[in-house]
TINUMI-452375 format. One line per field, with one value per residue (C-alpha): residue number from 1; residue in three letters; x, y, z. Coordinates in nm, 3 decimals. Example, Ala and Ser with C-alpha at 12.3 -4.5 7.8 and 13.67 -1.06 7.14 Angstrom:
<pts>
n <- 1,2 .
res <- ala,ser .
c1 <- 1.230,1.367 .
c2 <- -0.450,-0.106 .
c3 <- 0.780,0.714 .
</pts>
This chain:
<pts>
n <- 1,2,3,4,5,6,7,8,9,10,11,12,13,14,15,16,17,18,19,20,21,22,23,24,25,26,27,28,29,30,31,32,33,34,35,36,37,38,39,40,41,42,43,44,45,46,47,48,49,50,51,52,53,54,55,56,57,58,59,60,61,62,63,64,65,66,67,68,69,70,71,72,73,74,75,76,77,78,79,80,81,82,83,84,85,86,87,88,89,90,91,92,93,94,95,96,97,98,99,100,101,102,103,104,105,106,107,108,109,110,111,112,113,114,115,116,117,118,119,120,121,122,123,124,125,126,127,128,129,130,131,132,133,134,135,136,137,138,139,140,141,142,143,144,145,146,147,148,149,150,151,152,153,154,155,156,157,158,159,160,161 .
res <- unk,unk,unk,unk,unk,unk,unk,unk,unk,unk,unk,unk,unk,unk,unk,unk,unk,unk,unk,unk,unk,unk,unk,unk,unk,unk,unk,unk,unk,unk,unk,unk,unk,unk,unk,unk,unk,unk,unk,unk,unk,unk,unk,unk,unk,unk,unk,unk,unk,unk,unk,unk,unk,unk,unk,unk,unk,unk,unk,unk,unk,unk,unk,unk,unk,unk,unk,unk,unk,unk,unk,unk,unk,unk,unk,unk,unk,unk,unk,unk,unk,unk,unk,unk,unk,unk,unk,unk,unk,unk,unk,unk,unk,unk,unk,unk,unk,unk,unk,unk,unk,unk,unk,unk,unk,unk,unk,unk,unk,unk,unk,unk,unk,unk,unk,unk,unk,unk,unk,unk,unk,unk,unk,unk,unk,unk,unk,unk,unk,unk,unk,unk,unk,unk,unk,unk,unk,unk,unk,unk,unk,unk,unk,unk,unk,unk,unk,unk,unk,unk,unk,unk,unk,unk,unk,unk,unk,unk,unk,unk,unk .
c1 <- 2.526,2.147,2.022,1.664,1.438,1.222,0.952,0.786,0.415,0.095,0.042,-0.162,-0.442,-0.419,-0.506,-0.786,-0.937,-0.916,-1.056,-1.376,-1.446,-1.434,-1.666,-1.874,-1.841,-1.932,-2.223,-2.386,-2.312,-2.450,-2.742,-2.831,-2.755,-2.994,-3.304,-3.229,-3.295,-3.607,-3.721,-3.622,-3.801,-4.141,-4.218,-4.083,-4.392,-4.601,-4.466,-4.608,-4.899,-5.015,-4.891,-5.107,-5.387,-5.325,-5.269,-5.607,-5.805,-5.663,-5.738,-6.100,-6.181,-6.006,-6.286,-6.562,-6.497,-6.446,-6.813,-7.171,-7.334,-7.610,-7.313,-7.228,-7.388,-7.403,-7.628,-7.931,-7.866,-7.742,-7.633,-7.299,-7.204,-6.820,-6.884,-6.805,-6.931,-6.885,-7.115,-6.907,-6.800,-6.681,-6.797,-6.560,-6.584,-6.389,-6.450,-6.279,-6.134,-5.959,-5.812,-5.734,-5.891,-5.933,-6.038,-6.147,-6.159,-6.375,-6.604,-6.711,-6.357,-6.225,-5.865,-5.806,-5.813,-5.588,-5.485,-5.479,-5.395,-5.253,-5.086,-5.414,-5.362,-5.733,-5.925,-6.215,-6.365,-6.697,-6.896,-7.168,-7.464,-7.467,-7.787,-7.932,-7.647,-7.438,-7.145,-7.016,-6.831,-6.536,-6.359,-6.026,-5.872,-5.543,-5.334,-4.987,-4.876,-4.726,-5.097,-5.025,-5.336,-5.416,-5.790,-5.834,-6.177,-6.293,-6.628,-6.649,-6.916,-6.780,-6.924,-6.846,-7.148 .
c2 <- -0.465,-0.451,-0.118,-0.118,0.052,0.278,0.507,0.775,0.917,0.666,0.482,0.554,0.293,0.463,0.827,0.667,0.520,0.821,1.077,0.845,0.862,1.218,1.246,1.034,1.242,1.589,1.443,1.328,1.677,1.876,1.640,1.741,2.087,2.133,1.931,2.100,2.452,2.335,2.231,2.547,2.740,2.549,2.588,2.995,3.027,2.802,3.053,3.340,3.215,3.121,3.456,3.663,3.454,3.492,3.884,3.910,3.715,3.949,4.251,4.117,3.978,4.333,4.539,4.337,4.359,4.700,4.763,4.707,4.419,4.632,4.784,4.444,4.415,3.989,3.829,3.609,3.341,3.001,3.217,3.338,3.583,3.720,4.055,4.243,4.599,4.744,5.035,5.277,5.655,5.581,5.312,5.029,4.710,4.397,4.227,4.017,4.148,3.971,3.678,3.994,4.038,4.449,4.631,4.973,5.184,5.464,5.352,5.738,5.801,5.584,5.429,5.414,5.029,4.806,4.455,4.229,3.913,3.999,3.811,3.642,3.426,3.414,3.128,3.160,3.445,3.385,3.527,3.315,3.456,3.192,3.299,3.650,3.697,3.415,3.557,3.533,3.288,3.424,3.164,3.188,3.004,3.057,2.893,2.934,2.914,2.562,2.434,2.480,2.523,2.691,2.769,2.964,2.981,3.216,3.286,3.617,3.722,3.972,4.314,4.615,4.725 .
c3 <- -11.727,-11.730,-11.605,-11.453,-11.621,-11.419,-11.568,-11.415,-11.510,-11.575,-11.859,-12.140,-12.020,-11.684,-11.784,-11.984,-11.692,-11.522,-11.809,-11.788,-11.431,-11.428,-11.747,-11.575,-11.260,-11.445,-11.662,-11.348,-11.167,-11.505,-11.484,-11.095,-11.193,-11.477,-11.259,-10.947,-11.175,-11.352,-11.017,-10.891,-11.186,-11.128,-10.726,-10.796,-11.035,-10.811,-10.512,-10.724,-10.776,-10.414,-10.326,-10.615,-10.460,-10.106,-10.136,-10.353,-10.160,-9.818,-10.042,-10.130,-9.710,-9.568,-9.808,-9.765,-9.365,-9.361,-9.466,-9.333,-9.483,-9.623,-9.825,-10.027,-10.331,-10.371,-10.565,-10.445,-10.200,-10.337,-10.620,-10.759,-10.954,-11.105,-10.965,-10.599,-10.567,-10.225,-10.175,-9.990,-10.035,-10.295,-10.437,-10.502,-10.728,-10.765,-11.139,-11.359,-11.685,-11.937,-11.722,-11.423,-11.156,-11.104,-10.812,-10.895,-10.518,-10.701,-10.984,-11.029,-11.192,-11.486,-11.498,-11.154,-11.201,-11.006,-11.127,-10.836,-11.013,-11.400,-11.654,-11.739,-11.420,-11.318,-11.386,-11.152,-10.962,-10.783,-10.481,-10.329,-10.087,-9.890,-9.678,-9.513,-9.241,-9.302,-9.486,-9.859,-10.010,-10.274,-10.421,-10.657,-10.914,-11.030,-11.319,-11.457,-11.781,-11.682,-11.586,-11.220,-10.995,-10.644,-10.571,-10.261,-10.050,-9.807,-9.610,-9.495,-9.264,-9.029,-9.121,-8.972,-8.766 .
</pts>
């Protein structure tokens, strides 16, 4: 009497087959993973930057408003210079510093300096006269550390009165 042979479980070609597709299925789910964080990683620093630059360039427009135009030291017009002093009580002063860009609210008193964009983040910090009544022109330059750019421009020519 023959007896069928039955076996139960896969075969050794089967489980193979099978190991394969699902190293194939985790390499390509490690490889989204790891792009998905890089990408992640680069637009958080971008993020950062357009927000340093955003805030700073609010701090610099909110100042500059807030005084009479008399009050704004600029230089000639047509001319630019890396320097903002706002002749108030106190005096204030935006300048650049080592890559920062500091506003000091009192220049009478020494280390009361605020960084408004650190880390050596500023590229370029200028203020243009633009003409007798016409506003000034402050542009921005950031860069990360990954060679990312955002350069900000604002006219300003609403003075208080």
């Amino acid at each position: 009497m023959n007896k069928a042979k039955h076996s139960a479980g896969f075969t050794i070609v089967e489980l193979m087959i099978a190991a394969a597709a699902a190293c194939v299925l985790a390499i390509t789910a490690g490889i989204t993973l790891v792009n998905a964080n890089s990408s992640w990683s680069k637009n958080i620093v971008t993020l950062e930057l357009h927000r340093d630059a955003t805030l700073a360039m609010s701090r610099l427009s909110r100042s500059i408003r807030a005084t009479s135009a008399g009050n704004v030291t600029v230089p000639l017009t047509g001319q630019t210079a890396t320097q903002l002093a706002i002749l108030t009580n106190p005096p204030s002063e935006f300048r650049v510093s080592n890559s920062c860009l500091l506003y000091d609210p009192d220049t009478d008193v020494s280390g009361d300096e605020l960084a408004i964009v650190d880390n050596g983040r500023l590229k370029t910090f200028t203020v243009t006269n633009l003409a007798t009544g016409a506003g000034i022109s402050i542009v921005l330059e950031l860069q990360d550390s990954n060679g990312n750019e955002i350069t900000l421009t604002n006219v300003v020519s609403a003075f208080r009165n």
